[in-house]
matplotlib code that plots the C-alpha trace (Angstrom):
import matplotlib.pyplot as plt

x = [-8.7, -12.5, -14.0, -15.6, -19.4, -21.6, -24.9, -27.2, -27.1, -29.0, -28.3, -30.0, -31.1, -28.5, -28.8, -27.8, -25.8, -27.9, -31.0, -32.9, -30.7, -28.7, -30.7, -29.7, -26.7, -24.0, -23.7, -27.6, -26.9, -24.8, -26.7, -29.7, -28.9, -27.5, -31.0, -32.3, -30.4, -31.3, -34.9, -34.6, -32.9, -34.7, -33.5, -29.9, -28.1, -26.7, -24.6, -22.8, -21.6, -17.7, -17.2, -18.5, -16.0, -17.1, -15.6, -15.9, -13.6, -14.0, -14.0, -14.2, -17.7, -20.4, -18.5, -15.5, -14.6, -15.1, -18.5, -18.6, -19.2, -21.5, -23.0, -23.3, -24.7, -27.4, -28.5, -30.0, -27.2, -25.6, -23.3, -20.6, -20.5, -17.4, -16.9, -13.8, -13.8, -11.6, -10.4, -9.2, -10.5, -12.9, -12.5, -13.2, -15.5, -14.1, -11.2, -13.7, -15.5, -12.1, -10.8, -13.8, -13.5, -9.5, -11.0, -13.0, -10.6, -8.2, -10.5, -10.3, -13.9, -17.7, -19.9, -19.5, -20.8, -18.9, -19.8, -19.4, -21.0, -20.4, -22.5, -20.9, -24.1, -23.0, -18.8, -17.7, -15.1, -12.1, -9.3, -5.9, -4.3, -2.1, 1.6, 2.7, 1.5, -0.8, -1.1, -3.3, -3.9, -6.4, -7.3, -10.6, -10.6, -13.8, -13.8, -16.3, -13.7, -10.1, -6.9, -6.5, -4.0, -1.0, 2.0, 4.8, 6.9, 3.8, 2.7, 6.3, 6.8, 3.1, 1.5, -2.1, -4.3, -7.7, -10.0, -11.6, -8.2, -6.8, -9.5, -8.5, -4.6, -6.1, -8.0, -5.2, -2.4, -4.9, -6.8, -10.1, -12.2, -15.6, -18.0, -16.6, -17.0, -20.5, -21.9, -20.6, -22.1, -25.5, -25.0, -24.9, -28.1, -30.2, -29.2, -30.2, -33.2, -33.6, -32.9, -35.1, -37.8, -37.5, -37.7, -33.8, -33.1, -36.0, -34.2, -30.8, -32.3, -34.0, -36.1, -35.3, -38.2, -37.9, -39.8, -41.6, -41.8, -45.6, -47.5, -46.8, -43.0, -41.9, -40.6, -37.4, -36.7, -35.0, -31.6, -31.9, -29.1, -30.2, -31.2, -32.7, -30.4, -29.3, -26.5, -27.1, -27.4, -24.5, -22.5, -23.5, -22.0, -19.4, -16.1, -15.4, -11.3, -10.2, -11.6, -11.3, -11.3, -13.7, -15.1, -18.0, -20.8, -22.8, -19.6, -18.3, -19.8, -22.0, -21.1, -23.6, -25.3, -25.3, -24.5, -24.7, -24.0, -23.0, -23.4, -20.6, -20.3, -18.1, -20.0, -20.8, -21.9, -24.2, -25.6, -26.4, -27.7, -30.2, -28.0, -27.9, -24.2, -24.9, -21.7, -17.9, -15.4, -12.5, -9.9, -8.6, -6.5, -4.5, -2.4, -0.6, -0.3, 0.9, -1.7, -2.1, -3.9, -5.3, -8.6, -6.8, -5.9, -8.6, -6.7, -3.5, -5.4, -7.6, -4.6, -3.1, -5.9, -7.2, -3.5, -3.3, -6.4, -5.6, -8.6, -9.2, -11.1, -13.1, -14.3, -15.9, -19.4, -20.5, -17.6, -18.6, -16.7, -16.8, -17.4, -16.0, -15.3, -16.4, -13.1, -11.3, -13.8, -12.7, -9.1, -9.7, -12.0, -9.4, -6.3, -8.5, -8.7, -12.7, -15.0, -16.2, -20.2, -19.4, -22.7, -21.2, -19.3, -22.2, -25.1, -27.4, -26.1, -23.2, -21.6, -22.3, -26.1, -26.2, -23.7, -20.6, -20.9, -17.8, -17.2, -20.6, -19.4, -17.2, -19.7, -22.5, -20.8, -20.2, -24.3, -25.6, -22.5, -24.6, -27.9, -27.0, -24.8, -27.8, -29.7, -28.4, -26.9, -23.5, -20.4, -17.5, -18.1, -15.1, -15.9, -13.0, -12.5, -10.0, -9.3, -7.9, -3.9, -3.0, -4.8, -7.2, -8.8, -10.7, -12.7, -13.5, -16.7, -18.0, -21.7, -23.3]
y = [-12.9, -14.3, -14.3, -16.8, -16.7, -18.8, -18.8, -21.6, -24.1, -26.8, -29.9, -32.3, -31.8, -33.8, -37.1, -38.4, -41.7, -44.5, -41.9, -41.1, -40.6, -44.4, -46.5, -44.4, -45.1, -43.1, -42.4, -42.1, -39.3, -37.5, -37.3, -35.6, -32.0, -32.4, -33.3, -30.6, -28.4, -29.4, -29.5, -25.9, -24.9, -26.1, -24.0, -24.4, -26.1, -29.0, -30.1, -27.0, -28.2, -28.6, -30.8, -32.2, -31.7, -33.5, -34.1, -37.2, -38.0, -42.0, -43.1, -46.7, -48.0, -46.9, -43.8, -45.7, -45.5, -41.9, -41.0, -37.6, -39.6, -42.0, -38.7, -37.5, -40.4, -41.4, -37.2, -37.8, -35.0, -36.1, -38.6, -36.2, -34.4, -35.3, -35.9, -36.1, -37.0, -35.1, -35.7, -33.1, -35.0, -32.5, -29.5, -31.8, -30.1, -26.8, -27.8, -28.8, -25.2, -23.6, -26.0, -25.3, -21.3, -21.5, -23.8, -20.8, -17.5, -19.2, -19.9, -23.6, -24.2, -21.7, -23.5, -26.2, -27.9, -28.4, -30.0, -33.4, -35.7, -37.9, -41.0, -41.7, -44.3, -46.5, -45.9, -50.0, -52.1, -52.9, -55.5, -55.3, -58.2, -60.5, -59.6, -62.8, -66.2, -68.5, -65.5, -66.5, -62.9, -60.3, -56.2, -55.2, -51.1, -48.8, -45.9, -44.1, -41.5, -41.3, -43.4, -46.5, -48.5, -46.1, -45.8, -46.1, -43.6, -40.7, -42.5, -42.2, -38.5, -37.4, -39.5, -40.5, -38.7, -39.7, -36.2, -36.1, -36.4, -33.6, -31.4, -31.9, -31.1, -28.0, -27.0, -27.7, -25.5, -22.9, -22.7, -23.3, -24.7, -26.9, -23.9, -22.2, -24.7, -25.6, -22.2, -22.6, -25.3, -24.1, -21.3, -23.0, -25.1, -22.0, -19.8, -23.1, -23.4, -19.7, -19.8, -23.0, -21.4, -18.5, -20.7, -19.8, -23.5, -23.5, -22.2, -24.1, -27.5, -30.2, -32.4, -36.3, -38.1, -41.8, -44.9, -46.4, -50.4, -49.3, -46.5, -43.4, -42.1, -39.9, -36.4, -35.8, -32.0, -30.8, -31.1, -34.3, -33.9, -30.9, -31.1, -29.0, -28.8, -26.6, -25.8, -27.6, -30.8, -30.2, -29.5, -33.1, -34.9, -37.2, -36.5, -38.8, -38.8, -39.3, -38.2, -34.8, -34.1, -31.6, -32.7, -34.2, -35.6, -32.3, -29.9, -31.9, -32.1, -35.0, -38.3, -37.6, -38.1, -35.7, -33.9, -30.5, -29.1, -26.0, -24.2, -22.0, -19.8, -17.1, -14.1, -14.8, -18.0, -17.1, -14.4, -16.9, -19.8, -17.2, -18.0, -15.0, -14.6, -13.9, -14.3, -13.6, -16.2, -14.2, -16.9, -19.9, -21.3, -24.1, -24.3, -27.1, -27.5, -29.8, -32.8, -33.0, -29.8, -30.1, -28.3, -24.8, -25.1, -22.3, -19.9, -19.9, -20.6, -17.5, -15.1, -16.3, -15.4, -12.1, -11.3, -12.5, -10.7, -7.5, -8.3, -8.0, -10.4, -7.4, -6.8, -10.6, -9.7, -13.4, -16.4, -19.9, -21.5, -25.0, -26.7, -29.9, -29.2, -26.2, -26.5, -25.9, -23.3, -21.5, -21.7, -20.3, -17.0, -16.1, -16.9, -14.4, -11.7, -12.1, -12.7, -16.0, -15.2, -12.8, -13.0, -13.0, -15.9, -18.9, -17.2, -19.5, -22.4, -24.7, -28.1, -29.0, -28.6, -28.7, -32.0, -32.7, -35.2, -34.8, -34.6, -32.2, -29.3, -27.3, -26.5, -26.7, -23.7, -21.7, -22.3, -20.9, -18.0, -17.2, -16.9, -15.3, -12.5, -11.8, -11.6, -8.9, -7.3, -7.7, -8.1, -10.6, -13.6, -16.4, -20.1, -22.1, -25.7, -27.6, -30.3, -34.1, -34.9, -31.0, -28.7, -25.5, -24.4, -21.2, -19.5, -15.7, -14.6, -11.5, -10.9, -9.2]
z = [-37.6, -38.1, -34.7, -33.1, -31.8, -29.0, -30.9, -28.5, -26.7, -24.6, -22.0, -20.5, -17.0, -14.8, -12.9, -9.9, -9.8, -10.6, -11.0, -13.8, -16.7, -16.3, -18.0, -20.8, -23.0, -23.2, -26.6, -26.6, -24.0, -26.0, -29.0, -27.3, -27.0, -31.0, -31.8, -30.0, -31.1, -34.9, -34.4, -32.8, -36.0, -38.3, -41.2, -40.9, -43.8, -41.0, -44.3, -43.8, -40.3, -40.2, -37.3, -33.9, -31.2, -27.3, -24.7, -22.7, -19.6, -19.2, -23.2, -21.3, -22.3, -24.2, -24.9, -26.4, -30.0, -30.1, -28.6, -30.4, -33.7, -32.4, -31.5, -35.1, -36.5, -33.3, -33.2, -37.5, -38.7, -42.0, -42.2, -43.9, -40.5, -38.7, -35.2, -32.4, -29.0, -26.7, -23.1, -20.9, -17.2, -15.7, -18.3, -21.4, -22.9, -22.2, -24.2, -26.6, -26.7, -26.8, -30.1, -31.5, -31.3, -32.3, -35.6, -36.4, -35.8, -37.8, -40.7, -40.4, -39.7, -40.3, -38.0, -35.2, -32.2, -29.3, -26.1, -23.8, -22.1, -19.3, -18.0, -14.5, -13.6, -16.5, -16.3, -16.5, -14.6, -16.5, -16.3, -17.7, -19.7, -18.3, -17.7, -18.5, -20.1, -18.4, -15.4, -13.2, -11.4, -12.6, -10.9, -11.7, -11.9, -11.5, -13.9, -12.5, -10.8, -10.0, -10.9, -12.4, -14.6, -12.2, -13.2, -10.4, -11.5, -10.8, -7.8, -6.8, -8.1, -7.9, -5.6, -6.4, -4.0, -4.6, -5.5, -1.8, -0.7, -2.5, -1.8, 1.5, 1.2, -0.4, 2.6, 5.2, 2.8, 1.8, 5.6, 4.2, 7.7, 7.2, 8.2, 5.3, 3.3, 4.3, 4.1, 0.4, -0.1, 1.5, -0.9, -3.9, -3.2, -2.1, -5.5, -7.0, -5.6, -6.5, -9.9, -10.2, -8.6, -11.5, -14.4, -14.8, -16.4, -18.5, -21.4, -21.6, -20.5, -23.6, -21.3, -21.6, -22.2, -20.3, -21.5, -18.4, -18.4, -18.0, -19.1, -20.8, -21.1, -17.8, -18.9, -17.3, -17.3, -14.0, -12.6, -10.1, -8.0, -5.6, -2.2, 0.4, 3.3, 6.5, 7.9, 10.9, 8.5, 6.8, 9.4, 10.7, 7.6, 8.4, 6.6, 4.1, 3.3, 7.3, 10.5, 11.6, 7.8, 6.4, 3.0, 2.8, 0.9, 1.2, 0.6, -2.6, -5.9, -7.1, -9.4, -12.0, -15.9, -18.1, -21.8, -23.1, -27.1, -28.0, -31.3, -32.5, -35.8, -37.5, -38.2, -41.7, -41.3, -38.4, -40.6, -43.9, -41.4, -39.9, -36.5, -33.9, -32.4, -28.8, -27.5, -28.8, -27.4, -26.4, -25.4, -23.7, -21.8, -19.7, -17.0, -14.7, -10.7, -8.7, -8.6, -5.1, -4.5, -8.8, -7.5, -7.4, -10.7, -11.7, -10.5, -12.5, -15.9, -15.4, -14.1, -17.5, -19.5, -18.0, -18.6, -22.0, -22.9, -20.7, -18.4, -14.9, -12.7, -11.4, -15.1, -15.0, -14.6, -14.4, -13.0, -13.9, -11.4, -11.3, -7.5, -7.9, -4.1, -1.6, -0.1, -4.0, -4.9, -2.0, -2.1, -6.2, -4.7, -2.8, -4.9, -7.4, -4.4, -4.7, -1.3, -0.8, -1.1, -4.5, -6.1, -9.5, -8.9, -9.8, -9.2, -9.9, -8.1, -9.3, -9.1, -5.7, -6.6, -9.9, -10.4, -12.3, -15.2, -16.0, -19.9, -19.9, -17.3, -18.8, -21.9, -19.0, -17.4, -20.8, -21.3, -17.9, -17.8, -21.4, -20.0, -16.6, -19.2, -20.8, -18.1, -16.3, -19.9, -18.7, -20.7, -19.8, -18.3, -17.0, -17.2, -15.0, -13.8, -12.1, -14.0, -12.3, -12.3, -11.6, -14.1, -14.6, -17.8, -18.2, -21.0, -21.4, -23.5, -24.0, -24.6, -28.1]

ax = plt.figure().add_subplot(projection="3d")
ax.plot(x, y, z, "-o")
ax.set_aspect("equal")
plt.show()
């Protein structure tokens, strides 16, 4: 079987909710790190390009009507380059990274990007039609986050705990406290601030430039969502589901802007496009959970894959885990027998600093796992996400 090869990659820095990146469209947003990743290559044959695979988790406004093609045709590739939008919640562009691999082992595809995007700042309201004529009743639904449109049967089955909510059921049945989780979260804004202060980004983020109603463009280059904190601070945060709760604004990941592209090969192709394969996709995988405590989803998808591919999680030299919540994150670590401060596991900071656009994480995670791999020369690294509605994903890659 051909294998499949991580060859580069770039995002834009992320923005905070109503911050720097929403006065761009969403489709505009996605096309970005394509163009970048075009005008870093400029000697690829971009006719040669089998498909464009994102993955978007709203699909509601500007990112309707398949953003991954309005992608193609915004970022200047040719128009005979396909595109197709795919939507797997949180994980969407994960499930876009693993499609794109399984295209190429099987000898369907050569070369392809995969990646998402997600603009939460600009995610619309939407109304329903009427139920019956000359109704004269109308629900407005935010798709920023969460349900909408429920069916009664799931709410009746399922229930339809909001995600704060069921990052809290997962810290009462998995006994994750709030100093745990705010020591996490302290955590992952200090190794961010680390890895900032280290230039880490600088090579997987294509800076944004922003037109200014006066003066010159602003050039938007660093992650926006960040913020320096304490303990003490964190520990003052009210909780936001109920009281006596534990998550927070400051232990829970951010509503944020974002997209990230991906560029993967098979070995021949990488080798007549002058593309350098840096990293060998190893496999992917899925797996459900009851929706109520979806954020510990991670754990089963990886067990299934390290098992699959006759891996260990002690063999992970780098773990991409995504923080959609401290309290989740947790619960995963120690589902996977690892210690909550592991210093492989996100090492340079993750969701709750970072941000979650969600259609641009999962490929976001694939692109720092790459450059923290090759930074300390290590070999396997685990990309993993709980995904919304009771799901994990997770990817294994091993470094070249």
């Amino acid at each position: 079987m051909t294998e499949a090869y991580l060859c580069d990659g770039l995002r834009t820095p992320f923005g905070r909710y109503g911050g720097s990146l929403s006065g761009v469209r969403t489709d505009d947003l996605a096309a970005l790190p394509i163009k970048a990743l075009v005008a870093r290559h400029g000697d690829v044959d971009w006719t040669a390009l089998d498909d464009v695979i994102y993955g978007c988790a709203n699909q509601a406004g500007e990112d309707n009507r398949n953003v991954a093609r309005m992608a193609v045709l915004l970022s200047g590739l040719p128009v005979s380059v396909g595109g197709v939008t795919v939507n797997r919640l949180c994980a969407s562009s994960l499930e876009a990274v693993g499609q794109a691999a399984r295209a190429i082992r099987c000898g369907e595809a050569e070369l392809i990007v995969a990646g998402g995007v997600e603009s939460m700042s600009r995610a619309p309201f939407v109304m329903g039609k009427a139920e019956s004529a000359f109704a004269r009743t109308a629900k407005m639904e935010d798709t920023t986050i969460g349900w909408r449109f429920i069916n009664p049967e799931i709410q009746r089955r399922y229930g339809i705990d909001s995600m704060p909510e069921t990052a809290e059921n997962v810290a009462a049945e998995f006994n994750v406290s709030r100093a745990d989780q705010d020591a996490f979260a302290l955590r992952s804004q200090q190794r961010w601030t680390h890895a900032h202060a280290e230039g880490f980004f600088k090579g997987e983020i294509c800076p944004v430039s922003l037109p200014q109603k006066k003066g010159d463009p602003v050039n938007f280059d660093t992650d926006e969502h960040p913020r320096a904190t304490t303990l003490e601070a964190l520990s003052k945060l009210k909780p936001v589901v109920r009281s006596g709760g534990s998550i927070t604004a400051g232990n829970a990941s951010g509503i944020n802007d974002g997209s990230c592209a991906l560029l993967l090969a098979s070995e021949a192709c990488a080798k007549r496009q002058g593309l350098r394969p840096r990293a060998r996709i190893l496999g992917y995988a899925v797996a459900g959970i009851a929706p109520r405590i979806m954020g510990v989803g991670p754990a089963p998808a990886s067990q299934k894959l390290l098992e699959r591919l006759d891996l260990t999680i002690q063999q992970m030299d780098v773990v991409e885990l995504n923080e959609a919540f401290a309290a989740q994150a947790l619960a995963v670590l120690r589902e996977l027998e690892l210690a909550d401060d592991v210093p492989q596991v996100n090492p340079n900071g993750g969701a709750i600093a970072i941000g979650h656009p969600l259609g641009a994480s999962g490929a976001r995670l694939v692109l720092t796992a790459l450059a923290q791999l090759e930074r300390i020369k290590g070999r396997y690294a685990l990309c993993t996400l709980c995904i919304g509605v009771g799901q994990g994903a997770a990817l294994v890659m091993e470094r070249v």
